[in-house]
N, C-alpha and C positions, 0 to 999 in steps of 0.2 A: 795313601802313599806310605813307604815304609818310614822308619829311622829316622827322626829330623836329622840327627848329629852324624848321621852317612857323608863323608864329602867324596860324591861322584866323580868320574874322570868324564867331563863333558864333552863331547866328539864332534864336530862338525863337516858338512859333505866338503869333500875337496875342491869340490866347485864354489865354495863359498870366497869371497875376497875379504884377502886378510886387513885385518882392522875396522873391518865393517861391522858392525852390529845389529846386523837384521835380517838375520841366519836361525835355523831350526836349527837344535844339539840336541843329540841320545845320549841317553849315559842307560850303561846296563849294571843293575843292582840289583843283586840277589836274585830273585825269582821275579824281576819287573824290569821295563822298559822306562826310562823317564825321560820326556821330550817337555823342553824347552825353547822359547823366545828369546834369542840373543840379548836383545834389548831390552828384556823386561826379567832379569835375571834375578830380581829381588820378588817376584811374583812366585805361586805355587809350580811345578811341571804337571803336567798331564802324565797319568802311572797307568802302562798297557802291561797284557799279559805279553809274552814272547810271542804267542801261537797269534794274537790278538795283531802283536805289531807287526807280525812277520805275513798276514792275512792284508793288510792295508798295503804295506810294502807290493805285496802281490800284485794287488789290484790297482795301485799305483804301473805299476810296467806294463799293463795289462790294456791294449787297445778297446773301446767300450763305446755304444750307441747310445747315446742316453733314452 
C-alpha cells in the first residue's frame, strides 16, 4: 500500500446505516483503491489497482452461474 502518513477521505455506499460500523469504505489514493472494514479501522485496507477495482465492481453487477 502507499504512504502510511496519507490521511484518505474514506467513502461509504449510501446504502450503509449511519453509525453503524460494519460497512466496506474506498478511499481512492493516488494510483490505488483502498477498501476497508468499518469496524476494523485500526487494521491494514486491502490496495487494488483502479482497473483491478473497477473489474470486481463489474463483476459484482454482473448476473453469474457459478
Amino acid at each position: 500500500m502507499g504512504d502510511q502518513n496519507i490521511r484518505p477521505h474514506w467513502r461509504r455506499s449510501s446504502f450503509s446505516t449511519a453509525g453503524v460500523d460494519n460497512c466496506v469504505e474506498v478511499a481512492f489514493v493516488d494510483h490505488e483503491v483502498w477498501v476497508r472494514d468499518s469496524h476494523f479501522v485500526h487494521l491494514p485496507a486491502l490496495s487494488f489497482t483502479p482497473r483491478t477495482w473497477s473489474e470486481f465492481l463489474a463483476e459484482l453487477g454482473s448476473p453469474t452461474t457459478p
